[in-house]
Backbone as XML, in Angstrom:
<?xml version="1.0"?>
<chain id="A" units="angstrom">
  <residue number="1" name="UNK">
    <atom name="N" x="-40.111" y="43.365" z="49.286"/>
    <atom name="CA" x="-39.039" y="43.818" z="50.149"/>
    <atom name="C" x="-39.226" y="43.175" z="51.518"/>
  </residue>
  <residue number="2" name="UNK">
    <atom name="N" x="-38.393" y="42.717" z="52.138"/>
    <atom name="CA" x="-38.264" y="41.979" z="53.194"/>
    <atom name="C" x="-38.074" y="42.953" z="54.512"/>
  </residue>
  <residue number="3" name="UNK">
    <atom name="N" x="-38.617" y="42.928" z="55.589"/>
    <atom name="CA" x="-38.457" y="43.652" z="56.973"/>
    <atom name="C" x="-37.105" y="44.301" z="57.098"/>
  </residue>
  <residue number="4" name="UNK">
    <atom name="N" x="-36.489" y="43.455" z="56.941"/>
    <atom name="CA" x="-34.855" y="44.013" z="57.167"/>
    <atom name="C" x="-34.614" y="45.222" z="55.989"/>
  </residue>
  <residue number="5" name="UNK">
    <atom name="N" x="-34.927" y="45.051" z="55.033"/>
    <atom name="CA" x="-34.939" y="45.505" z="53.354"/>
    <atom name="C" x="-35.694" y="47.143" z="54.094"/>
  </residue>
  <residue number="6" name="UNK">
    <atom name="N" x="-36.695" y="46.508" z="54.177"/>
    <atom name="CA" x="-37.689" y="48.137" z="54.474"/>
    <atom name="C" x="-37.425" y="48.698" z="55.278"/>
  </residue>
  <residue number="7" name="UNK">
    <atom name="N" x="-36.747" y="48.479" z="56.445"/>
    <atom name="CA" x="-36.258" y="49.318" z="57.428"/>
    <atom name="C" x="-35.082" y="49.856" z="56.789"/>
  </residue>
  <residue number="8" name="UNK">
    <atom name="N" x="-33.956" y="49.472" z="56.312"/>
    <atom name="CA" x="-32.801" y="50.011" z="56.094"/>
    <atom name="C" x="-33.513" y="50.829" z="54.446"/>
  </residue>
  <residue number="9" name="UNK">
    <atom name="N" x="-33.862" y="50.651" z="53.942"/>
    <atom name="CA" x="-34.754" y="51.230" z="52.989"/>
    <atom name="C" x="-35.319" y="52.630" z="53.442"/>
  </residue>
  <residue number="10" name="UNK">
    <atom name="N" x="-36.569" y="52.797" z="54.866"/>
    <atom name="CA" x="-36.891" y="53.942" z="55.282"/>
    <atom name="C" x="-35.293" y="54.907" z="55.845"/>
  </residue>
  <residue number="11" name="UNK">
    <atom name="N" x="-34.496" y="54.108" z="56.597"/>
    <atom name="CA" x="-33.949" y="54.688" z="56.952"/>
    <atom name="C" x="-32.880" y="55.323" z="56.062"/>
  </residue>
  <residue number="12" name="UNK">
    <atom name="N" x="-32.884" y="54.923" z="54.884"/>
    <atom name="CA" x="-31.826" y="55.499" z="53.368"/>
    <atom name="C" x="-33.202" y="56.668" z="53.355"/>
  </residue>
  <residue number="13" name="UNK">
    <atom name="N" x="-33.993" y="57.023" z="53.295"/>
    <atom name="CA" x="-34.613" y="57.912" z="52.966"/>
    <atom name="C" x="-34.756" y="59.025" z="54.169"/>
  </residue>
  <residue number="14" name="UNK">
    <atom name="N" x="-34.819" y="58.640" z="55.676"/>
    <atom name="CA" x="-34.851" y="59.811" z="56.500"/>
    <atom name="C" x="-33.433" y="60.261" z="56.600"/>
  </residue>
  <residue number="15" name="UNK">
    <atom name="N" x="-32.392" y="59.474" z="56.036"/>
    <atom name="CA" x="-31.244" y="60.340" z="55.964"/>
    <atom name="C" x="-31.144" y="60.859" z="55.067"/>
  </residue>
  <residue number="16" name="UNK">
    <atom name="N" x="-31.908" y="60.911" z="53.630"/>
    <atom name="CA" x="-31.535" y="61.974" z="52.143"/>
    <atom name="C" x="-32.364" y="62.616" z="53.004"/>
  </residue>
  <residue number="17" name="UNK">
    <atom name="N" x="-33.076" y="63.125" z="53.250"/>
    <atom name="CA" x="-34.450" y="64.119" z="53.782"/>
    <atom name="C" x="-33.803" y="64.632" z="54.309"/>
  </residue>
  <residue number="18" name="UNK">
    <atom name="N" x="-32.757" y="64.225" z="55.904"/>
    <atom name="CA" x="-32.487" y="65.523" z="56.322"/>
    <atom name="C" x="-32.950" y="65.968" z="57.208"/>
  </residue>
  <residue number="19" name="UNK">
    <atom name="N" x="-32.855" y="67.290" z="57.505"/>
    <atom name="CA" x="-33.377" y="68.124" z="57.814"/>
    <atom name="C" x="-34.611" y="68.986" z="57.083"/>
  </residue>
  <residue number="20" name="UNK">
    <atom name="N" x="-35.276" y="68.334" z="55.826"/>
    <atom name="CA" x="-35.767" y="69.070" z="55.098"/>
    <atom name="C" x="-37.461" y="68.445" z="55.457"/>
  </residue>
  <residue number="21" name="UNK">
    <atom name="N" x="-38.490" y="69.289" z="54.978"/>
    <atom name="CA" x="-39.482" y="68.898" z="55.592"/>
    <atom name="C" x="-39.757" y="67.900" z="54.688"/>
  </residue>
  <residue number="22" name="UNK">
    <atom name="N" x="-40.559" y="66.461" z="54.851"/>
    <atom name="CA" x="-40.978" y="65.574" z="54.296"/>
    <atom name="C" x="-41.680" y="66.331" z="52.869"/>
  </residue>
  <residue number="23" name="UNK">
    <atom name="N" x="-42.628" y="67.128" z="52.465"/>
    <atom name="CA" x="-43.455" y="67.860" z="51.506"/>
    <atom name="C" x="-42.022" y="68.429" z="50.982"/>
  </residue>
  <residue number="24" name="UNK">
    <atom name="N" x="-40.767" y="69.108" z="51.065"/>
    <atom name="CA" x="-39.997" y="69.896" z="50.552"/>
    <atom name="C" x="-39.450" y="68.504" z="49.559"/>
  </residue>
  <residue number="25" name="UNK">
    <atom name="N" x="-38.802" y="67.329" z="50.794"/>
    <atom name="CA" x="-38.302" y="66.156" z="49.895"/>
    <atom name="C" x="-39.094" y="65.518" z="49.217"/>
  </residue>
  <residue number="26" name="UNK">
    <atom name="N" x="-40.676" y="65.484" z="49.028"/>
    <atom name="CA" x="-41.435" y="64.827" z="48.074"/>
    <atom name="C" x="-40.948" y="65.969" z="46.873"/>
  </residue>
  <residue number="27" name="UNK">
    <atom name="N" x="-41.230" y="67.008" z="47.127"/>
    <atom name="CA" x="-41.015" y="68.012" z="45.811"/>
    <atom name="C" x="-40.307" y="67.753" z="45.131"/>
  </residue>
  <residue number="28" name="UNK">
    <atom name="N" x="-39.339" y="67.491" z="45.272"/>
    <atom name="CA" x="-37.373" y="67.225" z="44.885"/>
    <atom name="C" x="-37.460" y="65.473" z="43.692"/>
  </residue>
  <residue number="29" name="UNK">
    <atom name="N" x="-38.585" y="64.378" z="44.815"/>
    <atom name="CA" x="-38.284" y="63.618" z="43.971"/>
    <atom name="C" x="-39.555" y="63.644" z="42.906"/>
  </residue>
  <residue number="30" name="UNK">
    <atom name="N" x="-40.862" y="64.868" z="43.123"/>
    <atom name="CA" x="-41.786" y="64.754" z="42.154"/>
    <atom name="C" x="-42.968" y="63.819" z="42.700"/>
  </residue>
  <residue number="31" name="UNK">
    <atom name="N" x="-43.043" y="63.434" z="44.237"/>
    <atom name="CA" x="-43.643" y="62.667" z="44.308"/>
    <atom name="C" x="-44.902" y="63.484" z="45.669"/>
  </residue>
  <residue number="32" name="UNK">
    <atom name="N" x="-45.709" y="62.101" z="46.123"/>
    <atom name="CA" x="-46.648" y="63.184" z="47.447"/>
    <atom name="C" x="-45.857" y="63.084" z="48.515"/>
  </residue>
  <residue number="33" name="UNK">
    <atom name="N" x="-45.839" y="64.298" z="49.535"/>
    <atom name="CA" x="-45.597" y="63.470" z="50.775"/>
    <atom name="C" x="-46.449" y="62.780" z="51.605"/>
  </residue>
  <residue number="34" name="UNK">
    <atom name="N" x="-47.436" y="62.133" z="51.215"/>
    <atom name="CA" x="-47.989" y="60.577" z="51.703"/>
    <atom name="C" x="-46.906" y="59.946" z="51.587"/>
  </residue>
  <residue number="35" name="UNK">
    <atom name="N" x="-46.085" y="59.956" z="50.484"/>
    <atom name="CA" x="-45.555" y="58.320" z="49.770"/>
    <atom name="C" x="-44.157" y="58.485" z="50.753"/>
  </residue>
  <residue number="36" name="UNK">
    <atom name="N" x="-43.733" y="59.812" z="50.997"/>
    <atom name="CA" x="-42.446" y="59.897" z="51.778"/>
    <atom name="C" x="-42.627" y="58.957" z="52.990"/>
  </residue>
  <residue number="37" name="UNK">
    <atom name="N" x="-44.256" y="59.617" z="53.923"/>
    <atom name="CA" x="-44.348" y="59.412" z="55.112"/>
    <atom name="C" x="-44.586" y="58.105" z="55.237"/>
  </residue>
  <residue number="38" name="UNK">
    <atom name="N" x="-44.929" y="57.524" z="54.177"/>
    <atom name="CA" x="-45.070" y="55.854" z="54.570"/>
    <atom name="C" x="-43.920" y="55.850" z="54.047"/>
  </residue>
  <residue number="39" name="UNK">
    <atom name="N" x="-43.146" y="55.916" z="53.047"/>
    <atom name="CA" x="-41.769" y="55.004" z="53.477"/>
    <atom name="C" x="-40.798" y="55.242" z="54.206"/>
  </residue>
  <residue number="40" name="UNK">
    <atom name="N" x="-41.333" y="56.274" z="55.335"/>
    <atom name="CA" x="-39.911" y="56.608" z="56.051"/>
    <atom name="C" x="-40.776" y="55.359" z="57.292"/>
  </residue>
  <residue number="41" name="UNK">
    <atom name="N" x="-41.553" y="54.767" z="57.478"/>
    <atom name="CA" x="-42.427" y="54.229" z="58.268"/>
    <atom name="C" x="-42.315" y="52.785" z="57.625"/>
  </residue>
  <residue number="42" name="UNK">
    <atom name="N" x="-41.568" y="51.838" z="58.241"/>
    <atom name="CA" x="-41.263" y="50.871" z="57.686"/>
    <atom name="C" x="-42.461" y="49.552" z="58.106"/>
  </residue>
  <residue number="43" name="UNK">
    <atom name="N" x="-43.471" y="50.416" z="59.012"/>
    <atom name="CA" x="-45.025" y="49.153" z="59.385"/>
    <atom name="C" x="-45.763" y="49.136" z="57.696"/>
  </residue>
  <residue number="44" name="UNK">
    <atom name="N" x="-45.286" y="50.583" z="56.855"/>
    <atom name="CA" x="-46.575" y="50.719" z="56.177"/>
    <atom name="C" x="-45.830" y="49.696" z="54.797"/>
  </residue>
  <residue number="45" name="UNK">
    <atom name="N" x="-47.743" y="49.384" z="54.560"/>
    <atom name="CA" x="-47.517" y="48.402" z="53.151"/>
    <atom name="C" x="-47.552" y="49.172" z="52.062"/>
  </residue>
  <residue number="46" name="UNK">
    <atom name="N" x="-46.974" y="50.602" z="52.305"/>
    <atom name="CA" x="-46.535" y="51.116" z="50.734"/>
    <atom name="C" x="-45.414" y="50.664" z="50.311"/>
  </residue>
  <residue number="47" name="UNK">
    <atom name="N" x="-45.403" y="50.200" z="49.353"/>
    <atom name="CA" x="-43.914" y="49.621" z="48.898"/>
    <atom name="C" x="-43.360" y="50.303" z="47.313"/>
  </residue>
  <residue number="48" name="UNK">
    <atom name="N" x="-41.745" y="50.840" z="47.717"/>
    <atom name="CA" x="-41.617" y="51.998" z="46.659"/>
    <atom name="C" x="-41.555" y="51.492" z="44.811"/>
  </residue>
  <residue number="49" name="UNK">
    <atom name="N" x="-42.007" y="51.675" z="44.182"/>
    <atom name="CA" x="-41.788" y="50.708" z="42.719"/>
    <atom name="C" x="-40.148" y="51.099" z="42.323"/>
  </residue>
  <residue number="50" name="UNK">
    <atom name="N" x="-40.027" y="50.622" z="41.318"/>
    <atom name="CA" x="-38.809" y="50.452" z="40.881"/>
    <atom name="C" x="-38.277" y="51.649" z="40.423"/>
  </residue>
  <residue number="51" name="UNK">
    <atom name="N" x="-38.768" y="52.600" z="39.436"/>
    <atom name="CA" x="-38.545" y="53.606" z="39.447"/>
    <atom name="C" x="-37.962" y="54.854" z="40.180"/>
  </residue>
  <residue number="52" name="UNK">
    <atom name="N" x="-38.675" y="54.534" z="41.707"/>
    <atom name="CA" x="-38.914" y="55.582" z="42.696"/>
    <atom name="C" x="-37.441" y="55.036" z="43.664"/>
  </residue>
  <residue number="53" name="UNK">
    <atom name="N" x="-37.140" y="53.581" z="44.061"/>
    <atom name="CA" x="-36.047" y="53.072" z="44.526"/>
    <atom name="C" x="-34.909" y="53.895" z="43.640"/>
  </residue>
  <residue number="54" name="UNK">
    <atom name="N" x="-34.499" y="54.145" z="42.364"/>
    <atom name="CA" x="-33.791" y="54.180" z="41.463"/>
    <atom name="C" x="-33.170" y="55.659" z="41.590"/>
  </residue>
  <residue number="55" name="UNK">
    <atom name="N" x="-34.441" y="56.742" z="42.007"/>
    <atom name="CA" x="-34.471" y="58.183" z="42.238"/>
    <atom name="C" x="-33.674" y="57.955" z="43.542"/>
  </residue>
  <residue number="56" name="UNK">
    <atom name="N" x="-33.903" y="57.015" z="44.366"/>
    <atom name="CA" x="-33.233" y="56.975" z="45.872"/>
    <atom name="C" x="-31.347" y="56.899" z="45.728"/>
  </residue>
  <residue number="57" name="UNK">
    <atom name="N" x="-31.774" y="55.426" z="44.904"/>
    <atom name="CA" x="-29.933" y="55.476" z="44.972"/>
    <atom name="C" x="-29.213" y="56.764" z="44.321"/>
  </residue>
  <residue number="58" name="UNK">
    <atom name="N" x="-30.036" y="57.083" z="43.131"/>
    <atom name="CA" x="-29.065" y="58.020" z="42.203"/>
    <atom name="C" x="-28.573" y="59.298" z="43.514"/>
  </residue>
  <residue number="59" name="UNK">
    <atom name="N" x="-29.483" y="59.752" z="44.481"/>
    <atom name="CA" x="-29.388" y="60.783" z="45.594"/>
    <atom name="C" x="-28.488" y="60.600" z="46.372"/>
  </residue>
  <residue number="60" name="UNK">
    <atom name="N" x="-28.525" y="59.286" z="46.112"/>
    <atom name="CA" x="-26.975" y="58.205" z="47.685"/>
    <atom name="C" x="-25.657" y="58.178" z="47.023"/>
  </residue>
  <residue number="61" name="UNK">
    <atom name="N" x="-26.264" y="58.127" z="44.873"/>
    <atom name="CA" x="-24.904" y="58.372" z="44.724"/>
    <atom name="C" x="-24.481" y="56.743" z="44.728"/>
  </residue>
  <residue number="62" name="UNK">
    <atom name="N" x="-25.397" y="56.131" z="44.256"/>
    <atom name="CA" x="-25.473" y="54.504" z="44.038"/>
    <atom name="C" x="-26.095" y="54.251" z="42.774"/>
  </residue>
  <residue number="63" name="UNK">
    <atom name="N" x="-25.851" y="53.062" z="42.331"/>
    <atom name="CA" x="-26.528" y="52.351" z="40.647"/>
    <atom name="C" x="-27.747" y="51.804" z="41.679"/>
  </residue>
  <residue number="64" name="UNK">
    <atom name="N" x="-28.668" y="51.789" z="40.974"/>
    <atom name="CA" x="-29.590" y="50.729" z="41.626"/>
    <atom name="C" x="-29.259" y="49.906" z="42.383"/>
  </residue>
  <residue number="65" name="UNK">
    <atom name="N" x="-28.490" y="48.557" z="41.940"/>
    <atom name="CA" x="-27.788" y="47.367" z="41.876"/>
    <atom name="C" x="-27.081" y="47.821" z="43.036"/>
  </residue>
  <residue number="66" name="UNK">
    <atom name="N" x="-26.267" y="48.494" z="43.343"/>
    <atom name="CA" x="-25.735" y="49.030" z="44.248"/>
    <atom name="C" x="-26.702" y="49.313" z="45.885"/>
  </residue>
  <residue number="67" name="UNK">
    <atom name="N" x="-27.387" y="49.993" z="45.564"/>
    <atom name="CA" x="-28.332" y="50.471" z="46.753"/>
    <atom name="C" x="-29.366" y="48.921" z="47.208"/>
  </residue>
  <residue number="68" name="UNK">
    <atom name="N" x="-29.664" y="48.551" z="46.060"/>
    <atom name="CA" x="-30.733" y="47.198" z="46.670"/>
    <atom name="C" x="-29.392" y="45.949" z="46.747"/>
  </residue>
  <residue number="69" name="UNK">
    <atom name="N" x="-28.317" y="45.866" z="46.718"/>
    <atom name="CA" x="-26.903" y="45.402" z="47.482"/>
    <atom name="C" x="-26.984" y="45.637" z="48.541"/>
  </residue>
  <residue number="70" name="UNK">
    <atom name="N" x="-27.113" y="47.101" z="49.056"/>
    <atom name="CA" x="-26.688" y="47.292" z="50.382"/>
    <atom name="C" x="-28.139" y="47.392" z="51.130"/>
  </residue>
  <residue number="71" name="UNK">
    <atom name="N" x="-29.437" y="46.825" z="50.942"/>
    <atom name="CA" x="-30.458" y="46.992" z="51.219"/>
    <atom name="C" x="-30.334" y="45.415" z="51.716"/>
  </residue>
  <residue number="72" name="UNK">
    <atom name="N" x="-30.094" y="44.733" z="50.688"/>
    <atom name="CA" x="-29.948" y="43.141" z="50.960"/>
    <atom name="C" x="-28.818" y="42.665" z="51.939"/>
  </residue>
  <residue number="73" name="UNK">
    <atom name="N" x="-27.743" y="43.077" z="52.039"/>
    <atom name="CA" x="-26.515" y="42.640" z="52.791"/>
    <atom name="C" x="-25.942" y="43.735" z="53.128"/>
  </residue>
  <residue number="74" name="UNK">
    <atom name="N" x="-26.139" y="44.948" z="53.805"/>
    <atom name="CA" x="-25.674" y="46.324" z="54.777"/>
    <atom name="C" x="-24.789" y="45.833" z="55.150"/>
  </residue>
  <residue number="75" name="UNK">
    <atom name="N" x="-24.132" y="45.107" z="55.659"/>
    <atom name="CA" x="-22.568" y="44.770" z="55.667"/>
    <atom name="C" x="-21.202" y="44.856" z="54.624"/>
  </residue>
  <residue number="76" name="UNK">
    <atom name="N" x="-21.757" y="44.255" z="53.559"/>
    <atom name="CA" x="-21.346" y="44.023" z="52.651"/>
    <atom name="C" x="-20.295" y="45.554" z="51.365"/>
  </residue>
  <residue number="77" name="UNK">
    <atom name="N" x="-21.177" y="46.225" z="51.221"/>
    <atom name="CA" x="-20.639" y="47.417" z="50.733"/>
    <atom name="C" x="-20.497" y="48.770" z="51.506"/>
  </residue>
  <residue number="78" name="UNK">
    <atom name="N" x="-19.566" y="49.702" z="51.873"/>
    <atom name="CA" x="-19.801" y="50.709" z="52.047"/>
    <atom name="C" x="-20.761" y="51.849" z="51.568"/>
  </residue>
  <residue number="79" name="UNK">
    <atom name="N" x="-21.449" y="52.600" z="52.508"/>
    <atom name="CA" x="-22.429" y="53.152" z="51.583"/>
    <atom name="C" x="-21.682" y="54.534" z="51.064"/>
  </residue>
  <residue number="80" name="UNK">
    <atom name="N" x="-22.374" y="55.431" z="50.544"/>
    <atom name="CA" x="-21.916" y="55.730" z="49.062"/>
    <atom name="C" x="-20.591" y="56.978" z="49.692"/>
  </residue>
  <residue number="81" name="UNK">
    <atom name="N" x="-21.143" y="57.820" z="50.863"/>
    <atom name="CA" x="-20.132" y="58.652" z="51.141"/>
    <atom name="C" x="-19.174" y="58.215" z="52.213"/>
  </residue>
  <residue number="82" name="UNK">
    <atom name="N" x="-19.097" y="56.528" z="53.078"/>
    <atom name="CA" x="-17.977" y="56.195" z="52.900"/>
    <atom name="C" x="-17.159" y="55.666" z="50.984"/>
  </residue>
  <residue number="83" name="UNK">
    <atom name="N" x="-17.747" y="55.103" z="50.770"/>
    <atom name="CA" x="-17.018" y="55.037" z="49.123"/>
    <atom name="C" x="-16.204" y="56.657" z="49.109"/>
  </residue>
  <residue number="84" name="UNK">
    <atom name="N" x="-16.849" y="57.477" z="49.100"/>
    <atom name="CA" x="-16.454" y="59.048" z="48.247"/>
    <atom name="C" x="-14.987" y="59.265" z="49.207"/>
  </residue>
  <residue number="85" name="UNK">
    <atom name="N" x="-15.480" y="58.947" z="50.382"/>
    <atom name="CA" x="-14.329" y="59.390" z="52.015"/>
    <atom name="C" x="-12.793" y="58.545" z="51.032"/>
  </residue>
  <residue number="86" name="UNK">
    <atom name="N" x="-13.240" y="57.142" z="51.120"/>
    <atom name="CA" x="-12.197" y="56.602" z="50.539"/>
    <atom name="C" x="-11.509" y="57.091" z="49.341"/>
  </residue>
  <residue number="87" name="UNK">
    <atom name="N" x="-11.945" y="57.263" z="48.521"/>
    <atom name="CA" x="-11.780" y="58.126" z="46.911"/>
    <atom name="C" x="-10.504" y="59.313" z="46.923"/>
  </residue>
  <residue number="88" name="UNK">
    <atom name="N" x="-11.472" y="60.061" z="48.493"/>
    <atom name="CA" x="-10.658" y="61.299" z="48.280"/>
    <atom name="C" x="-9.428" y="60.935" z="48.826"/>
  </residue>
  <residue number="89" name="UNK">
    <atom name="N" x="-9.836" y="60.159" z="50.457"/>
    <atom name="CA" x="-8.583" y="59.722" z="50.911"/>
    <atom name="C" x="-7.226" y="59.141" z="50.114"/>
  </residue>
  <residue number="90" name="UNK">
    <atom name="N" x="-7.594" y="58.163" z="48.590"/>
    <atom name="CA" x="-6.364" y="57.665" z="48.101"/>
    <atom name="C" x="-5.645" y="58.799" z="47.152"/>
  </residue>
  <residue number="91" name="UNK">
    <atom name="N" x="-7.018" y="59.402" z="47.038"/>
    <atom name="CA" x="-6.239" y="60.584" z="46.163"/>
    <atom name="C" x="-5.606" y="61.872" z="46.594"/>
  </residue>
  <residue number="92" name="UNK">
    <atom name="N" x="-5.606" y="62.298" z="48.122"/>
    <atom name="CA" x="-5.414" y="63.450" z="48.537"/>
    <atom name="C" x="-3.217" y="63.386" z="48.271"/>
  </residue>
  <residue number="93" name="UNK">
    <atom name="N" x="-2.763" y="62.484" z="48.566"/>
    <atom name="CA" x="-1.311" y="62.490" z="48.021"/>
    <atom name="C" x="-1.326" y="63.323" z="46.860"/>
  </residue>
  <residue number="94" name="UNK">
    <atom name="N" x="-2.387" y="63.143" z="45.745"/>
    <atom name="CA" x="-1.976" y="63.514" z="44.148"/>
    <atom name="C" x="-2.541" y="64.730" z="44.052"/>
  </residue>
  <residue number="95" name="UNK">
    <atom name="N" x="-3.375" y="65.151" z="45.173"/>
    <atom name="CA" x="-4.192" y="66.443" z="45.112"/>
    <atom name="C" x="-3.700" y="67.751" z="44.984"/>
  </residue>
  <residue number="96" name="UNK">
    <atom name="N" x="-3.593" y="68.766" z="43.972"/>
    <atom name="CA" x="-3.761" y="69.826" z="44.029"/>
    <atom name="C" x="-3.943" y="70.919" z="45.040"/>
  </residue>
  <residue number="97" name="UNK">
    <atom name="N" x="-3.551" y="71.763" z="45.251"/>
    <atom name="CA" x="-4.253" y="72.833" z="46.335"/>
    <atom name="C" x="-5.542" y="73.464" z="45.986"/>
  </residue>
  <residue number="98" name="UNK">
    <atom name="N" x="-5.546" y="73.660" z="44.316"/>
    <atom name="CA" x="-7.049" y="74.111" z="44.211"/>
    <atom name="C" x="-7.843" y="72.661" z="43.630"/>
  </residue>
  <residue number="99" name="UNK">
    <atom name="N" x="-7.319" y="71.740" z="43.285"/>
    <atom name="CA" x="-8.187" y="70.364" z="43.527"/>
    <atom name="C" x="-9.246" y="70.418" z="44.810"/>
  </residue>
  <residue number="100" name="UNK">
    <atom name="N" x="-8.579" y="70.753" z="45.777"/>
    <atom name="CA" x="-8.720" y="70.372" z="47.295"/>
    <atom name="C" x="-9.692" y="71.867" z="47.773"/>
  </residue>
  <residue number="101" name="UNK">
    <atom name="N" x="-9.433" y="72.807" z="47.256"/>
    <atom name="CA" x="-10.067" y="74.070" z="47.407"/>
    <atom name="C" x="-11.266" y="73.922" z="46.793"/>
  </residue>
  <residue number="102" name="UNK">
    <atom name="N" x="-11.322" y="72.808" z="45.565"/>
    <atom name="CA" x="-12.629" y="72.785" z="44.765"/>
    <atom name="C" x="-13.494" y="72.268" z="45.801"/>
  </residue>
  <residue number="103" name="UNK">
    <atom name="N" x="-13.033" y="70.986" z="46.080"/>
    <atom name="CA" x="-13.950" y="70.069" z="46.953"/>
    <atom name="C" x="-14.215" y="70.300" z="48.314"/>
  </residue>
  <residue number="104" name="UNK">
    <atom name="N" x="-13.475" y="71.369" z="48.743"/>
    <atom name="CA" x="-13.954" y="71.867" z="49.975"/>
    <atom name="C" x="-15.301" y="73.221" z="49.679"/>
  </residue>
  <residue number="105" name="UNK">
    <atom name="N" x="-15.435" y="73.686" z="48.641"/>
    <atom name="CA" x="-16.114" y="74.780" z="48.144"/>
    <atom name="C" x="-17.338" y="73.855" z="47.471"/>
  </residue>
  <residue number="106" name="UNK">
    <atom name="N" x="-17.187" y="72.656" z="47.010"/>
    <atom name="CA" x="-18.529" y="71.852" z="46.762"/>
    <atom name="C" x="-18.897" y="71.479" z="48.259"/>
  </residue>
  <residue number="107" name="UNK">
    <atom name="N" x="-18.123" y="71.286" z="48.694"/>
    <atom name="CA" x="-19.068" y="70.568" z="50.243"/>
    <atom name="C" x="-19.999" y="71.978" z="51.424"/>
  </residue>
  <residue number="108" name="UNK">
    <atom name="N" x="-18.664" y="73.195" z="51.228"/>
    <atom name="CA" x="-19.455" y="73.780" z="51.615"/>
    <atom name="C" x="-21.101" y="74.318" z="50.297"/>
  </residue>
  <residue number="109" name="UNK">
    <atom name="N" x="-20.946" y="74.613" z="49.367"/>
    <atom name="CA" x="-22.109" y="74.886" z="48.820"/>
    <atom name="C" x="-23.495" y="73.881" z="49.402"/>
  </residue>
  <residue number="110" name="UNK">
    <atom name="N" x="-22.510" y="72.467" z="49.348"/>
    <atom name="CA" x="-24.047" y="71.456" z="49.943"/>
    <atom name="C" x="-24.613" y="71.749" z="51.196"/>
  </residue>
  <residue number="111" name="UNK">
    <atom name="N" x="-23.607" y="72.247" z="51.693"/>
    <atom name="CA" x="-24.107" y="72.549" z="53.293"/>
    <atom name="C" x="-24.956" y="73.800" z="53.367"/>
  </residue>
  <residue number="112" name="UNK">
    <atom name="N" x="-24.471" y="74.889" z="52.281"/>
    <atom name="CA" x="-25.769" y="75.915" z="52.452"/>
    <atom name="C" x="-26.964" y="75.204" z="51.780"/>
  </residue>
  <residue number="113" name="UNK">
    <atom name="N" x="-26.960" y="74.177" z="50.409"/>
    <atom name="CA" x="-28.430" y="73.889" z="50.485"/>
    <atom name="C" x="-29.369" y="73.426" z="51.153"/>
  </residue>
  <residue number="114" name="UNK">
    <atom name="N" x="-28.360" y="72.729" z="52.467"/>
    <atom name="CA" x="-29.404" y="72.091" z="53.321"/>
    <atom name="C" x="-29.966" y="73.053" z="54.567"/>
  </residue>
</chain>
């Protein structure tokens, strides 16, 4: 992974985290929080294997291919909840009232998990 790669890399990970404590978000992906704290730390030579990248995108709501896209060229694709913004945006014309009641009742639920 290249400097540019690992920084936008840590920083895809201190934004799934959150607000949540580093040890809460190791829990979640099964992993230590050593491995969090070096990769939210883009000096350290932990570098995430393939597997563990894969757990990242699926959280962003990306294919792999997708996330190491926008790791390589951050210009290039929107990341995943502009994508979703757009989605809803073309679809809110065709939307339902309880379509729209759903997805406001999923967003709030996410907001109490965090």
């Amino acid at each position: 992974m290249k400097s540019n790669e690992r920084e936008k890399f840590a920083e895809a990970v201190r934004q799934l985290r959150g607000k949540r404590s580093i040890r809460e978000f190791a829990k979640i992906l099964g992993l230590s929080h050593a491995i969090i704290r070096a990769w939210e730390n883009p000096e350290s030579s932990v570098y995430p294997e393939k597997k563990n990248i894969e757990k990242i995108a699926v959280l962003r709501g990306e294919t792999y291919s997708e996330f190491m896209s926008h790791l390589e060229n951050p210009g290039e694709l929107p990341d995943s909840f502009e994508r979703l913004l757009l989605q809803v945006q073309n679809q809110a014309p065709v939307l339902s009232p309880s379509q729209i009641s759903k997805i406001l009742r999923i967003l709030a639920d996410y907001l109490d998990f965090l």
